[in-house]
PQR file of N, CA, C, O and H, with PARSE charges and radii, in Angstrom:
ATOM      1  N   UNK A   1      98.777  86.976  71.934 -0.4000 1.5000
ATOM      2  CA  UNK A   1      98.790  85.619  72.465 -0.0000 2.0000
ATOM      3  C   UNK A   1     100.192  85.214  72.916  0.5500 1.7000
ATOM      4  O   UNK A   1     100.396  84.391  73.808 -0.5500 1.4000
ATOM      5  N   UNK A   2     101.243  85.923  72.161 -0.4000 1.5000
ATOM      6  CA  UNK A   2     102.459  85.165  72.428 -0.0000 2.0000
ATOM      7  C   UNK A   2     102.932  86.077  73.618  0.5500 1.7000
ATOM      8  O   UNK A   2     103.978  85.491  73.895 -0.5500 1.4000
ATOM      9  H   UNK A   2     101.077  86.592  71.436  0.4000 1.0000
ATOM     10  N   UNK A   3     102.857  87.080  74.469 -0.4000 1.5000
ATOM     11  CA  UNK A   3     103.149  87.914  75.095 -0.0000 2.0000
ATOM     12  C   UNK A   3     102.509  87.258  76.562  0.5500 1.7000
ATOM     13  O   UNK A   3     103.130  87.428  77.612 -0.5500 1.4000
ATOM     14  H   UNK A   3     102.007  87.556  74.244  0.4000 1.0000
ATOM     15  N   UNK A   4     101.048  86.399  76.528 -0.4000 1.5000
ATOM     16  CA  UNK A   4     100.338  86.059  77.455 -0.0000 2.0000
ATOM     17  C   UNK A   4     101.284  84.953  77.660  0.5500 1.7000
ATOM     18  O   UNK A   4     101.685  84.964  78.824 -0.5500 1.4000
ATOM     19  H   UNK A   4     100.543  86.261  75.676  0.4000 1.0000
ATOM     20  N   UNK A   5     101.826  83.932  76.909 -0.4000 1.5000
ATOM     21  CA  UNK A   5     102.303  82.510  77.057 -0.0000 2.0000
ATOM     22  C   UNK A   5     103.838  82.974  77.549  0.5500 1.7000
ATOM     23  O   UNK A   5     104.340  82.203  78.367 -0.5500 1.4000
ATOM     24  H   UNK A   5     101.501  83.923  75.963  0.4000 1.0000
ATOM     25  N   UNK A   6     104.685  84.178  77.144 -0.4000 1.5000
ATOM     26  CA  UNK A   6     105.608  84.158  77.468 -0.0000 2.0000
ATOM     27  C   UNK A   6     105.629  85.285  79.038  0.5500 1.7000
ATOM     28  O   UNK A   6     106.598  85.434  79.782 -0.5500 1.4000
ATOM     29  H   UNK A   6     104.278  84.805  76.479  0.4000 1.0000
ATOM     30  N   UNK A   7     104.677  85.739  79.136 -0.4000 1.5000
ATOM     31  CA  UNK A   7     104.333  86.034  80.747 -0.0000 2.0000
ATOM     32  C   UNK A   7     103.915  84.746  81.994  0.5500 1.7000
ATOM     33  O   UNK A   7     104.228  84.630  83.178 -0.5500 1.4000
ATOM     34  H   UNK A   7     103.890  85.618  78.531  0.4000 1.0000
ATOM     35  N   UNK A   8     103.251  84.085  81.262 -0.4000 1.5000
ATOM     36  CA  UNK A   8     103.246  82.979  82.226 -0.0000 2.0000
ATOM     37  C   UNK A   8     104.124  81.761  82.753  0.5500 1.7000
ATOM     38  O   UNK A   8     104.065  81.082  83.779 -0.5500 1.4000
ATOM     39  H   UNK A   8     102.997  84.179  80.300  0.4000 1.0000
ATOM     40  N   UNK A   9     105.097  81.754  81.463 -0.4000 1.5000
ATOM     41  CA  UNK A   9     106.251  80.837  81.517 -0.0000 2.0000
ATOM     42  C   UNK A   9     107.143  81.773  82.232  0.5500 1.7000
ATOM     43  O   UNK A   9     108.129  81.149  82.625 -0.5500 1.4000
ATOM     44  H   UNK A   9     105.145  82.305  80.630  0.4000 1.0000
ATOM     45  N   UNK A  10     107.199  83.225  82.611 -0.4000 1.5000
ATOM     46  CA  UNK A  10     107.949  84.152  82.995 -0.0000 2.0000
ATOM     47  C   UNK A  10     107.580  84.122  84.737  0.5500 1.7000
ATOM     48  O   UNK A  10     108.388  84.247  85.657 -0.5500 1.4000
ATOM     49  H   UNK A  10     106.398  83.732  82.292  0.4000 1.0000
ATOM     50  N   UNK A  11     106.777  84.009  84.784 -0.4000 1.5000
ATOM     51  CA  UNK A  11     106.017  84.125  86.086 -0.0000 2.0000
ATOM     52  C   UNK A  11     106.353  82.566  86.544  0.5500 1.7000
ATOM     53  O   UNK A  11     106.894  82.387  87.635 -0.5500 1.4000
ATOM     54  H   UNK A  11     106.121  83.908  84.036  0.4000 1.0000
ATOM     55  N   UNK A  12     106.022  81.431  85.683 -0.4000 1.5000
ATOM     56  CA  UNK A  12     106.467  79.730  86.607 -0.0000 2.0000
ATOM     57  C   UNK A  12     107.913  80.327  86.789  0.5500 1.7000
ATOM     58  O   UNK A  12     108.375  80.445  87.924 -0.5500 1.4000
ATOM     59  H   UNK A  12     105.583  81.576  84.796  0.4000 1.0000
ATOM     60  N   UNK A  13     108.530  80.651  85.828 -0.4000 1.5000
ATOM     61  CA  UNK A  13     110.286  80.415  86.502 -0.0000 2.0000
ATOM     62  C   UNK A  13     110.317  80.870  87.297  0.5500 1.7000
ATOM     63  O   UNK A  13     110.762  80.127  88.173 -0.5500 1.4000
ATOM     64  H   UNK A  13     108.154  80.555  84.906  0.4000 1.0000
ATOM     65  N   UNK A  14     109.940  82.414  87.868 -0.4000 1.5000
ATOM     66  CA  UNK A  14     109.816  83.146  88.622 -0.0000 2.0000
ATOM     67  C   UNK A  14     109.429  82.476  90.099  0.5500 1.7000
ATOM     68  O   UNK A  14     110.261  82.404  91.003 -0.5500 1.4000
ATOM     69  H   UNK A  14     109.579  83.017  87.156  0.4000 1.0000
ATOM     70  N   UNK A  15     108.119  82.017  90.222 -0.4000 1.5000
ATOM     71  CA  UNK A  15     107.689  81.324  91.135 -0.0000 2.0000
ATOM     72  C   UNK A  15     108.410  80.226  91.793  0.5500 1.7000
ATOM     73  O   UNK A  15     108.590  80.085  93.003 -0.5500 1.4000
ATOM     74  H   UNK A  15     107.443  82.076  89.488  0.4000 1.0000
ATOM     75  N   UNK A  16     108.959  79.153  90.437 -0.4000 1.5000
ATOM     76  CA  UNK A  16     109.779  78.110  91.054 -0.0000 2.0000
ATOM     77  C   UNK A  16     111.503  78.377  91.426  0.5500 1.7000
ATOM     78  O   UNK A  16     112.229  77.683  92.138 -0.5500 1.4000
ATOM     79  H   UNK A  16     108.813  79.267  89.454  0.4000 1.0000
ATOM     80  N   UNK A  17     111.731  79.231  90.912 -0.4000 1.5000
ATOM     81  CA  UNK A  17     113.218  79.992  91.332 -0.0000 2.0000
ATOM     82  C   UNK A  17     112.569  80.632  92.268  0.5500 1.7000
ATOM     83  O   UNK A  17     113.548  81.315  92.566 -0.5500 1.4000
ATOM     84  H   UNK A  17     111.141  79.796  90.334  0.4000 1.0000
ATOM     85  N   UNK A  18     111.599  81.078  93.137 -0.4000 1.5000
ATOM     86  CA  UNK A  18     111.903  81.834  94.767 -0.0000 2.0000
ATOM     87  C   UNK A  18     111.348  80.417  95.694  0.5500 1.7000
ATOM     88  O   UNK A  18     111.514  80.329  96.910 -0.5500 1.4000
ATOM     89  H   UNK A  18     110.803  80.523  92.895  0.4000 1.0000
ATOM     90  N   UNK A  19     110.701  79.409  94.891 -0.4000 1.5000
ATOM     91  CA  UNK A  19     110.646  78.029  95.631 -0.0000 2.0000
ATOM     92  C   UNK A  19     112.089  77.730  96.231  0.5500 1.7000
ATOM     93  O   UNK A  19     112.644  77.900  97.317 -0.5500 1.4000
ATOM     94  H   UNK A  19     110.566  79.480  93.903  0.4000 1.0000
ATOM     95  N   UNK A  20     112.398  77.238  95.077 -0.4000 1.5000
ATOM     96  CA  UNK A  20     113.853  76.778  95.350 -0.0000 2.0000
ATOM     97  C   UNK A  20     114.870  77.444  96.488  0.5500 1.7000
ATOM     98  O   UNK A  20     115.421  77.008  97.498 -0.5500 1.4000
ATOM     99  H   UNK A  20     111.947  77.100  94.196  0.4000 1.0000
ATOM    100  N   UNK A  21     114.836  78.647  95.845 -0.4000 1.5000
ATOM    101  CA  UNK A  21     115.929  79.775  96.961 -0.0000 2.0000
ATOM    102  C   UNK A  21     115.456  79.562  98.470  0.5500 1.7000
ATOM    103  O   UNK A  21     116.295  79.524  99.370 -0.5500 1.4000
ATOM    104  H   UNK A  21     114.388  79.001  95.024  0.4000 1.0000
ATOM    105  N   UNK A  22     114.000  79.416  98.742 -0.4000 1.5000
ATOM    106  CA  UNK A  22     113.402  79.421  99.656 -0.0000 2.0000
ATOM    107  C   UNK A  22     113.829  78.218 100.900  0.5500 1.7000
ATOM    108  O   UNK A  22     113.992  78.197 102.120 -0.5500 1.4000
ATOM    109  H   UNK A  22     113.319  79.448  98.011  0.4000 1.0000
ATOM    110  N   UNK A  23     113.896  77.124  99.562 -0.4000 1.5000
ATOM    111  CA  UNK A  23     114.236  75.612 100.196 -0.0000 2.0000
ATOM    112  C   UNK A  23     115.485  75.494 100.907  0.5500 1.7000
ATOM    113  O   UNK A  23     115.791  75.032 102.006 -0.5500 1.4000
ATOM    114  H   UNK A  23     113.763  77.141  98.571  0.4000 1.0000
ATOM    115  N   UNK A  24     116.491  76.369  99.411 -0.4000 1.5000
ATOM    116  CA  UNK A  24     117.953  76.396 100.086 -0.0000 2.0000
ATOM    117  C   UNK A  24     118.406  76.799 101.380  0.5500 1.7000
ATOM    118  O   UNK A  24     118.794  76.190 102.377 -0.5500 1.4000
ATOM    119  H   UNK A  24     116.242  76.745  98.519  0.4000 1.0000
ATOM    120  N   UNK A  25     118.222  78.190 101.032 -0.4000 1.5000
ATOM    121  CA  UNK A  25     118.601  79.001 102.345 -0.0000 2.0000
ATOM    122  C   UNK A  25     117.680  79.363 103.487  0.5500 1.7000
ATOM    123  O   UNK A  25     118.133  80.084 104.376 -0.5500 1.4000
ATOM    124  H   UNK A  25     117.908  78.685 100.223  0.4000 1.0000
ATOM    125  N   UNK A  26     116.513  78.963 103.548 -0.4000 1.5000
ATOM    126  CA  UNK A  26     115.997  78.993 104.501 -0.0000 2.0000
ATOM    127  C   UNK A  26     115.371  77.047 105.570  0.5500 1.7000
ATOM    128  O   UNK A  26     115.425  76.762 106.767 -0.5500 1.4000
ATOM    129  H   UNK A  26     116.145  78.378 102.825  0.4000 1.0000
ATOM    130  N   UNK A  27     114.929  76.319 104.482 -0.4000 1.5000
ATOM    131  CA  UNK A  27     114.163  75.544 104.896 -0.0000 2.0000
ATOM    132  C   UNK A  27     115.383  74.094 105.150  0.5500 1.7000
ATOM    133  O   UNK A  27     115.225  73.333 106.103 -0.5500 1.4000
ATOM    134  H   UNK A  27     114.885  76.551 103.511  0.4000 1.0000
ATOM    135  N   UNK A  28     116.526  73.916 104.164 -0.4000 1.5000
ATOM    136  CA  UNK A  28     117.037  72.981 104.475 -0.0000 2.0000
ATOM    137  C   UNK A  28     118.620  73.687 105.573  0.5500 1.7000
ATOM    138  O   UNK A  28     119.421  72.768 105.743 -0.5500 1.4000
ATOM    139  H   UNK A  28     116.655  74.534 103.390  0.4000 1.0000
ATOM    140  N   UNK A  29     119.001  74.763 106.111 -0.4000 1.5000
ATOM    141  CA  UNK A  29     119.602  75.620 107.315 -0.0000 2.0000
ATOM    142  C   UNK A  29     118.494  74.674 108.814  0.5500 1.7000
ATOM    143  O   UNK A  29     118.790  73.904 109.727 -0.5500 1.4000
ATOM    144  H   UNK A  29     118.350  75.510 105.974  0.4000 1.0000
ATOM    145  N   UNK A  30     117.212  75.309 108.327 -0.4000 1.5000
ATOM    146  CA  UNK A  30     116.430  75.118 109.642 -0.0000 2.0000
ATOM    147  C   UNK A  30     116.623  73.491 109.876  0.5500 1.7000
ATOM    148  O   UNK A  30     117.002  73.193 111.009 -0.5500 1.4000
ATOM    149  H   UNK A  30     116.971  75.934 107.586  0.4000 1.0000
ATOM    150  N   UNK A  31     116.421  72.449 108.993 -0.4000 1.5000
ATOM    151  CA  UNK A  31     116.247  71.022 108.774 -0.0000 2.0000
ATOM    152  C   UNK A  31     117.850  70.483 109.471  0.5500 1.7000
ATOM    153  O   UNK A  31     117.868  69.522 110.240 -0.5500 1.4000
ATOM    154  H   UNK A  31     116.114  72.690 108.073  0.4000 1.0000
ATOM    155  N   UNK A  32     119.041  71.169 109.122 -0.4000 1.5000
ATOM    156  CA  UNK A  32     120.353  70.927 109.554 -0.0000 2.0000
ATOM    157  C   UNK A  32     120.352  71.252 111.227  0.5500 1.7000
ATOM    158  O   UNK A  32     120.874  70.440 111.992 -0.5500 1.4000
ATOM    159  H   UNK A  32     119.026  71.950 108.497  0.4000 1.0000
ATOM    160  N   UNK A  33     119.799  72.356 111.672 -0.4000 1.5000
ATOM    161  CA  UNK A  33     119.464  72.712 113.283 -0.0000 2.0000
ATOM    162  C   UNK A  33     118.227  71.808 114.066  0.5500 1.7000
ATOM    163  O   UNK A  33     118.221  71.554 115.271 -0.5500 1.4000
ATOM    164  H   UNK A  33     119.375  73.015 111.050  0.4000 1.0000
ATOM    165  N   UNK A  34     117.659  71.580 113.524 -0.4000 1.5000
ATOM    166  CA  UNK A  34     116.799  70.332 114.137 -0.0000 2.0000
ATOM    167  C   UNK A  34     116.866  69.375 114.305  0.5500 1.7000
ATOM    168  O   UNK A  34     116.328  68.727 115.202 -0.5500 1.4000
ATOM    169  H   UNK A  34     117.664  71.785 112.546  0.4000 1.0000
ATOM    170  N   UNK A  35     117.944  68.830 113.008 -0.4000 1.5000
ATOM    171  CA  UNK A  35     118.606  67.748 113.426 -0.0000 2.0000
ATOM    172  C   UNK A  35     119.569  67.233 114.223  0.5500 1.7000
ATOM    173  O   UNK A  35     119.733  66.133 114.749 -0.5500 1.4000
ATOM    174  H   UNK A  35     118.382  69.357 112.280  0.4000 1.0000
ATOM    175  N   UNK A  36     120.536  68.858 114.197 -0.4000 1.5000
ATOM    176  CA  UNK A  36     121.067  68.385 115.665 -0.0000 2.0000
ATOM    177  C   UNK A  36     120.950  68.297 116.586  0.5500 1.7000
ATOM    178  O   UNK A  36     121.624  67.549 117.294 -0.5500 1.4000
ATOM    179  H   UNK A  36     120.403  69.752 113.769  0.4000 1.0000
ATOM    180  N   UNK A  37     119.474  69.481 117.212 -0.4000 1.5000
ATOM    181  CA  UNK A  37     118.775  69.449 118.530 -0.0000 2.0000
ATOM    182  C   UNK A  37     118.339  67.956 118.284  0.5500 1.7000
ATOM    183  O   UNK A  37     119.039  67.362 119.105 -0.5500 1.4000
ATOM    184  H   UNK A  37     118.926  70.089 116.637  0.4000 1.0000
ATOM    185  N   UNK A  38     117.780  67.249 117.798 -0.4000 1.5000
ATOM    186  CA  UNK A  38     117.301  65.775 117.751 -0.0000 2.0000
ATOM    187  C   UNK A  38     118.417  64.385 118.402  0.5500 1.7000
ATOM    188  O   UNK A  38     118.259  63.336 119.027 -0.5500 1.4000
ATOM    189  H   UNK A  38     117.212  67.731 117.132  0.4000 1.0000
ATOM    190  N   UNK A  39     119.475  65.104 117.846 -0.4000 1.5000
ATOM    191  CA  UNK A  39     120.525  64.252 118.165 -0.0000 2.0000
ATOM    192  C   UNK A  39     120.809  64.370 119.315  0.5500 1.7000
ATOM    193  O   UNK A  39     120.666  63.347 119.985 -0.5500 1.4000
ATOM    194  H   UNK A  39     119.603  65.956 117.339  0.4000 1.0000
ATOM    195  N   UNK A  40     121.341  65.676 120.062 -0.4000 1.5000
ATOM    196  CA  UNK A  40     121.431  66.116 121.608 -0.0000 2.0000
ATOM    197  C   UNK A  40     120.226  65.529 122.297  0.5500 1.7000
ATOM    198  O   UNK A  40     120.477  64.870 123.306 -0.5500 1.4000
ATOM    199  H   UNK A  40     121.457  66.506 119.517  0.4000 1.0000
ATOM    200  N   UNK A  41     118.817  65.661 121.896 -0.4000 1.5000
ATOM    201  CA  UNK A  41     118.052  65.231 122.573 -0.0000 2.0000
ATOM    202  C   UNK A  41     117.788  63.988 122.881  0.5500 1.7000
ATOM    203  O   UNK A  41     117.182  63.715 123.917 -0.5500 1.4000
ATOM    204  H   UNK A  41     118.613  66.196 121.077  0.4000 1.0000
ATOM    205  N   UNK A  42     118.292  62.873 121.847 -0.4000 1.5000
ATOM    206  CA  UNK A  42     118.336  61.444 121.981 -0.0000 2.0000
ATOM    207  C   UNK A  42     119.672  61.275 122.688  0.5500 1.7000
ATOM    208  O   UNK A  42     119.769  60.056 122.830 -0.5500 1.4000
ATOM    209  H   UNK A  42     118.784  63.095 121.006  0.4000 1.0000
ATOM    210  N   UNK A  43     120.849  61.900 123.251 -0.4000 1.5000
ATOM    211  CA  UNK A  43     121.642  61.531 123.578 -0.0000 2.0000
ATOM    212  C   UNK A  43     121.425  61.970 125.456  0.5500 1.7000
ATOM    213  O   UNK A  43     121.995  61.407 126.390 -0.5500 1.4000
ATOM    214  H   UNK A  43     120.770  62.890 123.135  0.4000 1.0000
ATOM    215  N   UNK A  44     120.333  63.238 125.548 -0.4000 1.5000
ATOM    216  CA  UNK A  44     120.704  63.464 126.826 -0.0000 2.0000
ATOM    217  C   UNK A  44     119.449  62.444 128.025  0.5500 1.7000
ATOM    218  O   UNK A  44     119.406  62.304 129.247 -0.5500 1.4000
ATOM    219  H   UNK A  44     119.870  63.696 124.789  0.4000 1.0000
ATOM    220  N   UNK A  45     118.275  61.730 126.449 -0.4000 1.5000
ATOM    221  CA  UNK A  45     117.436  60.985 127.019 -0.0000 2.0000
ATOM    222  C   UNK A  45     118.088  59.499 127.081  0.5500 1.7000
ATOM    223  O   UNK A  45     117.615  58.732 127.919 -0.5500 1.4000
ATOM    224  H   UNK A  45     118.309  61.843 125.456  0.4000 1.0000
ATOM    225  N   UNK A  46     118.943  59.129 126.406 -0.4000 1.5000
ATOM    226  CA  UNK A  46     119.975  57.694 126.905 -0.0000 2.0000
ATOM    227  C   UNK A  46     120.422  58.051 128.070  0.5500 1.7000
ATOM    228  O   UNK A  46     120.261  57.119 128.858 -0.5500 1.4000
ATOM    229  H   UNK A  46     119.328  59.753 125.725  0.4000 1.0000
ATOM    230  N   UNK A  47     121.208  59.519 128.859 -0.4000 1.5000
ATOM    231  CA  UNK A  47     121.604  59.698 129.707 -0.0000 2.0000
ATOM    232  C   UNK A  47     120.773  59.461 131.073  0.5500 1.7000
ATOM    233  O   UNK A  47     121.141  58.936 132.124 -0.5500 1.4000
ATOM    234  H   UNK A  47     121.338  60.276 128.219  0.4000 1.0000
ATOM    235  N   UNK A  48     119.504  60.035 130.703 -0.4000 1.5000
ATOM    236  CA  UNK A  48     118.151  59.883 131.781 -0.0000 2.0000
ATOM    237  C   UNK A  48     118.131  58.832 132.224  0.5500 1.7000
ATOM    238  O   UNK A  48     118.418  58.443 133.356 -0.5500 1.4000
ATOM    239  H   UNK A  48     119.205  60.462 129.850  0.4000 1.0000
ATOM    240  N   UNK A  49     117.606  58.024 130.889 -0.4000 1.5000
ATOM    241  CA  UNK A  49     117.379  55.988 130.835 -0.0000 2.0000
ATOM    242  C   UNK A  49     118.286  55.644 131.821  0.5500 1.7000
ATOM    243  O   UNK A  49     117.813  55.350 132.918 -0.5500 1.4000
ATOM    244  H   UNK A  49     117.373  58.340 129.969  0.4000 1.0000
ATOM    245  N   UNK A  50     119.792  55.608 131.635 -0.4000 1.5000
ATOM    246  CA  UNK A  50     120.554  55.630 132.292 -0.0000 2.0000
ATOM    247  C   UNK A  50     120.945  55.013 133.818  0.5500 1.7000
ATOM    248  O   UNK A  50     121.221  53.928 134.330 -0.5500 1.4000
ATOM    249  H   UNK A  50     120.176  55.846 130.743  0.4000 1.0000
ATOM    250  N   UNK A  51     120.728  56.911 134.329 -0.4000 1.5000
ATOM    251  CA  UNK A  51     120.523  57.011 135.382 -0.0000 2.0000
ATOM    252  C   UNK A  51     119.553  56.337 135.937  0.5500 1.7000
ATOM    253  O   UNK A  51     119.951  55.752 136.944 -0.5500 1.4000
ATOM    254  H   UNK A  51     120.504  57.792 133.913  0.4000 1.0000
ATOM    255  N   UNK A  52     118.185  56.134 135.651 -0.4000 1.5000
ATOM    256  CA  UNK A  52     117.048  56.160 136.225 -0.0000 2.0000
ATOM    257  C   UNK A  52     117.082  54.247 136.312  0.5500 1.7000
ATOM    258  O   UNK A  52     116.280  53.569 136.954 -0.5500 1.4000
ATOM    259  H   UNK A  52     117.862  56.610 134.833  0.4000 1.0000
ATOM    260  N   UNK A  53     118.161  53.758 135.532 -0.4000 1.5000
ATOM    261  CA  UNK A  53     117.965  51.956 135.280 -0.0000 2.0000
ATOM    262  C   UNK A  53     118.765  51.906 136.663  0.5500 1.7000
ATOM    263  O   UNK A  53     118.388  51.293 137.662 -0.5500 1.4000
ATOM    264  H   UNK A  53     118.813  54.310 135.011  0.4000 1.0000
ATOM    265  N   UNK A  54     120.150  52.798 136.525 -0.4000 1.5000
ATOM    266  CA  UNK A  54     120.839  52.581 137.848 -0.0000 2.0000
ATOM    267  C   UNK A  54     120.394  52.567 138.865  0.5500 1.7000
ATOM    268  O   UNK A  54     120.875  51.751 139.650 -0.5500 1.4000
ATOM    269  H   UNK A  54     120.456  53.297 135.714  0.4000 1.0000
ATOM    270  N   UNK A  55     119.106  53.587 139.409 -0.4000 1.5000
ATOM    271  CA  UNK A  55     118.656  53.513 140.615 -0.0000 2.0000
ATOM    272  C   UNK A  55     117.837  53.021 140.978  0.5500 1.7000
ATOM    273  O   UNK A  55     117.367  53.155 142.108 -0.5500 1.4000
ATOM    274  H   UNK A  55     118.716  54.250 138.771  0.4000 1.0000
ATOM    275  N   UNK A  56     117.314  52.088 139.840 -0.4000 1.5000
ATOM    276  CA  UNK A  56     116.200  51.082 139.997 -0.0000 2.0000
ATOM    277  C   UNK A  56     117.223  49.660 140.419  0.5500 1.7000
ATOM    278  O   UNK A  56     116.786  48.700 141.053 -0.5500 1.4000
ATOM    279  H   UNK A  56     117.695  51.979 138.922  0.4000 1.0000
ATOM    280  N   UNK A  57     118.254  49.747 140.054 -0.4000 1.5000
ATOM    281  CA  UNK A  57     118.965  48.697 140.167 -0.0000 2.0000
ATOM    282  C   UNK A  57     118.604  47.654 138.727  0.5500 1.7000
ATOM    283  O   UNK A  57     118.780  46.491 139.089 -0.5500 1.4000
ATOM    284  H   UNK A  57     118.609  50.527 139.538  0.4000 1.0000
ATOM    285  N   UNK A  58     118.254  47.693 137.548 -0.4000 1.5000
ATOM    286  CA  UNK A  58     118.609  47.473 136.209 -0.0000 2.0000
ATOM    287  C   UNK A  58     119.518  47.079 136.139  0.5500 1.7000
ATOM    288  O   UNK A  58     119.994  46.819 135.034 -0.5500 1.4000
ATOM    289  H   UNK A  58     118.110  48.638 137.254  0.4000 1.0000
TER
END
């Protein structure tokens, strides 16, 4: 019995330590690059707005 309970508590750490690692180096990297494409992208669509108010005469 005690071999089953200390395999399964062996296996959560296991599981939630390759969660974690997972989060680190893969999922919050990707979250830092999207956010800056997000930022470029709100900056080059103010640029559009922009233009497009100017030639409406806005």
């Amino acid at each position: 019995m005690v071999l089953i309970t200390r395999g399964i508590s062996l296996t959560n750490f296991l599981v939630a330590s390759s969660a974690l690692a997972f989060q680190v180096f893969v999922l919050y990297p990707w979250h830092k690059q999207l956010d800056e494409s997000f930022e470029d992208l709100k900056k080059e669509h103010l640029k559009v707005l922009q233009i497009e108010m100017k030639k409406q005469g806005l």
